[in-house]
ROFIVEX-689622 format. One record per residue (C-alpha): z, y, x. Coordinates in steps of 0.1 Angstrom, whole numbers, plus 5000, padded with zeros to 4 digits. Example, Ala and Ser with C-alpha at 12.3 -4.5 7.8 and 13.67 -1.06 7.14 Angstrom:
# residues 2
((5078 4955 5123))
((5071 4989 5137))
//
This chain:
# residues 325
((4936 5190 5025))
((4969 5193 5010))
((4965 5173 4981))
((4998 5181 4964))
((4988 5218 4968))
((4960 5214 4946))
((4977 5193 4915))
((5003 5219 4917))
((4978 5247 4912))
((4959 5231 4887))
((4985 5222 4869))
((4997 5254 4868))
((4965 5270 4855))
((4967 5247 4828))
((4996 5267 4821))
((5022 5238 4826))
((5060 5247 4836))
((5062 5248 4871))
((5095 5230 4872))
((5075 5200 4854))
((5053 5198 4879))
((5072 5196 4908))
((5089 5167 4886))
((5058 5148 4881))
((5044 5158 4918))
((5074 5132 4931))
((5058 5102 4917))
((5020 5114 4925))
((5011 5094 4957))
((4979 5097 4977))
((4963 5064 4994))
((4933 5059 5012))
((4911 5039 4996))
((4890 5018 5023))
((4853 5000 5013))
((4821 4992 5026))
((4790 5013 5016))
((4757 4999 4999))
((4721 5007 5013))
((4723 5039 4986))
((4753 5053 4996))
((4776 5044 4969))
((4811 5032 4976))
((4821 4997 4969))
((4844 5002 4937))
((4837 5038 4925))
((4808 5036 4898))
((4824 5073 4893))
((4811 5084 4924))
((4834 5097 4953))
((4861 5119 4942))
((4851 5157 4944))
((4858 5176 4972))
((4856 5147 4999))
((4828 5129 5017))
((4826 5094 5025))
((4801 5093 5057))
((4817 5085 5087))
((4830 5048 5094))
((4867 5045 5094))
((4874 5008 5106))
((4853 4973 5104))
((4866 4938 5092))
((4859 4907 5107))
((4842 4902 5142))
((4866 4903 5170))
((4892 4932 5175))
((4893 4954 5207))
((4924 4947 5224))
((4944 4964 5253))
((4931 4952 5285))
((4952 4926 5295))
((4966 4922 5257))
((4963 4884 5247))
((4953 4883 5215))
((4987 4877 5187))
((4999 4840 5180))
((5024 4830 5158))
((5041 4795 5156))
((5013 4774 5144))
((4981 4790 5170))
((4966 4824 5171))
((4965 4846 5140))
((4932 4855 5122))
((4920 4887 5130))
((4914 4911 5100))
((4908 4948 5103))
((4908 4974 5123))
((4909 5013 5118))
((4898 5044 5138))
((4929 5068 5127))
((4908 5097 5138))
((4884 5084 5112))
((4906 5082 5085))
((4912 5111 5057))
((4945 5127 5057))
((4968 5121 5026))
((5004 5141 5018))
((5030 5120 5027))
((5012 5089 5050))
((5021 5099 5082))
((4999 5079 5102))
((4988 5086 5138))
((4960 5111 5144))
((4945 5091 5170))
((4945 5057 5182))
((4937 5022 5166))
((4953 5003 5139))
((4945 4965 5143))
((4956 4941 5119))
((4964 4905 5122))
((4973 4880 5095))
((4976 4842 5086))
((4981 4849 5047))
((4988 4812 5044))
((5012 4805 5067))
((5032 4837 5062))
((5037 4830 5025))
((5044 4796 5024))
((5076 4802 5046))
((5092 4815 5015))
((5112 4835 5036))
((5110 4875 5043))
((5124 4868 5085))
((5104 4839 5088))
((5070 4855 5073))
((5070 4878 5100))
((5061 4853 5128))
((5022 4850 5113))
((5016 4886 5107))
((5010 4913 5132))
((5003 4952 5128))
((4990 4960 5169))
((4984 5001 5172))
((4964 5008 5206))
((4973 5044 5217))
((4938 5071 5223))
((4930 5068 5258))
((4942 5032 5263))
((4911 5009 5282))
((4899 4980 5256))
((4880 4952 5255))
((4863 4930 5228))
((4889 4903 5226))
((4874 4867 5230))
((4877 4841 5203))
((4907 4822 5208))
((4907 4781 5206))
((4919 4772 5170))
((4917 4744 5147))
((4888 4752 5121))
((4905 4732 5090))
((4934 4755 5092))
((4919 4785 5082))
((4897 4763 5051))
((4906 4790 5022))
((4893 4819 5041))
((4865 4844 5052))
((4864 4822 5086))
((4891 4828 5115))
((4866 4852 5125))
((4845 4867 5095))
((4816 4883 5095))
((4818 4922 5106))
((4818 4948 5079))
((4816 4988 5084))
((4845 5004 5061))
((4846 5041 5046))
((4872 5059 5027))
((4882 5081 5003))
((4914 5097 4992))
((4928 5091 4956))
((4957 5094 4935))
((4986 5070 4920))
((5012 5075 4902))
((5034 5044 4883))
((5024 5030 4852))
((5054 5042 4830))
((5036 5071 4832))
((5012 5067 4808))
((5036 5045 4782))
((5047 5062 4754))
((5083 5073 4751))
((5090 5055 4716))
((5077 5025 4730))
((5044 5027 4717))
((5031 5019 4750))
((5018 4984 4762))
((5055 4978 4777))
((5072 5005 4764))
((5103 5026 4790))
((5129 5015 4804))
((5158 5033 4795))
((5159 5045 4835))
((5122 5057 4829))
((5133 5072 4794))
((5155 5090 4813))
((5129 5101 4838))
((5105 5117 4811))
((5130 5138 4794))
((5123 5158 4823))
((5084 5150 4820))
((5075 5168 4781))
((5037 5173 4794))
((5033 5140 4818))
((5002 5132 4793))
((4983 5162 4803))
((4994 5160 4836))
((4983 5122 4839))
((4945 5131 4824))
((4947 5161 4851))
((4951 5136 4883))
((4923 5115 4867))
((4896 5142 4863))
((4910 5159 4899))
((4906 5120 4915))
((4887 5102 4896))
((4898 5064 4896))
((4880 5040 4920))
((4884 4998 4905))
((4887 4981 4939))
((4898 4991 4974))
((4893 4960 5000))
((4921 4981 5020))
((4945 5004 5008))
((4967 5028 5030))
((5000 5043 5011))
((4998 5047 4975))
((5020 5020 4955))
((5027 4986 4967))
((5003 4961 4947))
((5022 4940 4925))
((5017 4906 4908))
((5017 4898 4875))
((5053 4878 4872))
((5081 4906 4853))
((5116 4904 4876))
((5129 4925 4844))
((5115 4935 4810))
((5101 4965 4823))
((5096 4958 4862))
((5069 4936 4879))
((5078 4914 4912))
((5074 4936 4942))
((5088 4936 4982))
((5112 4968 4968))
((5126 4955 4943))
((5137 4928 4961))
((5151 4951 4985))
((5168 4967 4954))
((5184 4938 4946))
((5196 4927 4982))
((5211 4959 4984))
((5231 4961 4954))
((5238 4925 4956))
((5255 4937 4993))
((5272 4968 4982))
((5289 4947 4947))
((5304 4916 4977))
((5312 4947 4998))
((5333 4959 4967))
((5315 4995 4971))
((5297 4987 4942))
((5310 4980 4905))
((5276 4982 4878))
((5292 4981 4842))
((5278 4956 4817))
((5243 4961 4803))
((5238 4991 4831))
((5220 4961 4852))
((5182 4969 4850))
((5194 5012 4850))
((5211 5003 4882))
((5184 4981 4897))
((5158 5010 4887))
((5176 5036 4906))
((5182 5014 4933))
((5142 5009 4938))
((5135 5046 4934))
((5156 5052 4963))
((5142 5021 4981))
((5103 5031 4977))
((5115 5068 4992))
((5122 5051 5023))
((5098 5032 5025))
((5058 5032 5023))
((5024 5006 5021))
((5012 5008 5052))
((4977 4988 5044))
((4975 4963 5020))
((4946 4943 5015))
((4927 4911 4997))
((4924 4885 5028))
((4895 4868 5012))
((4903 4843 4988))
((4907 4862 4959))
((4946 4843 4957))
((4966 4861 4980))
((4975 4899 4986))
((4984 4906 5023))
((5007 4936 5022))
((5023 4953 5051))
((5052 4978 5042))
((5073 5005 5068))
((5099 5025 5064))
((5088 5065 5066))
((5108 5072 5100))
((5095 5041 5117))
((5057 5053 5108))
((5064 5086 5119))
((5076 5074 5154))
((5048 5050 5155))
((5072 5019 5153))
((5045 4993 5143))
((5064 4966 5152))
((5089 4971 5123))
((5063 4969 5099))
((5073 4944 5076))
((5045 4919 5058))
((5052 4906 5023))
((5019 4885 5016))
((5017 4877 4977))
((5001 4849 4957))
((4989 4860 4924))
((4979 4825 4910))
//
């Protein structure tokens, strides 16, 4: 399903410009949504029901239990012992959505000590206790066994190897908060004058905000999300922006283009600059699956840039595990 396709032609039933929708259709992003199913059918999350148009019934991954791995594949280790084991996903399985271009076959296993990763405090470093592993269709597997590991290590979570947990999904649509603020600053935060600049072009973004929400209705809670916007925690790196991986990138870049003497930003155009900066940033690059690891403290996050998802470059996906507390 092309999702795009269909906001565009309902938005232009609702007789809205079409040169305003293809504005507000750049910051609409479609992520999976991935939960387990109760005894009646219903979705973890979505008291709404599943968004129309789509069907929730065949399993598109399982949590916990131990992960298939290539035959002859020991099972990923970073510097401290092996690395809990946390997901995995039939791509097959999984719905389409514009602009995640994720394999059409194969496996996605992911591997994560949330802990350890974080407390590094360091982006290079971080990447030693997380591990995306994508097994190729066709490829011979077998049920990985449990690895030695010391039990008090892993004290904050699920269990180095929780229990197993069928997953379904569902498509649904995101789009930035700004979005629904109000222009005068009405809104909880108010815009940023980057954002004020954004909805000049943008006269209708209210209608076209309520038209997303009846064609996806909102879910509350997705155990594993694939695309859509990176989660962000609740600490403000500006007056208008939360802490996230790409604005960090944002900053690292024009922090390296000012020393390079490319770059000169005139007083008080900081945060417009900065702003820009992460538009351009989140176009190159996308939330591959991001996901609560159990503890209800941490957000395990795994970002790539688009060309390295395209060419199935797992390997460069980069983790940037979060603690909200």
């Amino acid at each position: 399903m092309d999702h795009h396709d269909r906001f565009r032609r309902a938005a232009s039933e609702a007789g809205i410009p079409q040169d305003e929708v293809s504005t507000f259709a750049r910051f609409l992003r479609f992520a999976i949504w991935a939960v387990e199913r109760r005894d009646n059918g219903v979705l973890v999350g979505h008291p709404k029901g599943i968004p129309p148009g789509q069907t929730a019934d065949v399993p598109v991954g399982r949590a916990g239990g131990r992960p298939r791995l290539p035959v002859g594949v020991e099972w990923p280790t970073g510097p401290g012992g092996p690395l809990p084991f946390v997901v995995s996903f039939d791509c097959a399985a999984l719905p389409k959505a514009d602009g995640l271009a994720l394999p059409p076959d194969g496996s996605l296993l992911v591997f994560l000590h949330h802990e350890w990763a974080y407390e590094t405090f360091d982006r290079v470093d971080e990447q030693e206790y997380a591990r995306i592993v994508y097994v190729p269709a066709g490829t011979d597997t077998a049920t990985a066994d449990e690895p030695d590991h010391e039990e008090h290590m892993f004290s904050t979570m699920r269990g180095f190897v929780g229990p197993e947990r069928v997953l379904f999904a569902v498509v649904h649509a995101e789009r930035p908060d700004w979005l629904d603020n109000d222009e005068d600053g009405e809104g909880e935060d108010g815009l940023s004058d980057f954002q004020r600049h954004l909805a000049r072009d943008l006269p209708h973004r209210r209608e076209l905000c309520a038209l997303t929400e009846r064609l996806w209705p909102d879910g509350t809670y997705a155990e594993f999300k694939f695309g859509g916007y990176t989660r962000v925690i609740g600490e403000m790196q500006t007056e208008h922006l939360y802490t996230g991986p790409e604005l960090t990138l944002a900053e690292e870049n024009l922090e390296a283009r000012q020393e390079a003497g490319d770059l000169v930003i005139a007083p008080g155009q900081e945060d417009f600059r900065l702003e820009e900066e992460l538009h351009r940033v989140m176009a190159e690059w996308v939330p591959l699956v991001q996901f609560d690891p159990g503890d209800d403290v941490y957000i395990g996050r795994f970002l790539i840039r688009v060309d390295d998802l395209a060419a199935r470059r797992f390997e460069r996906a980069m983790s940037c595990t979060a603690f909200t507390e």
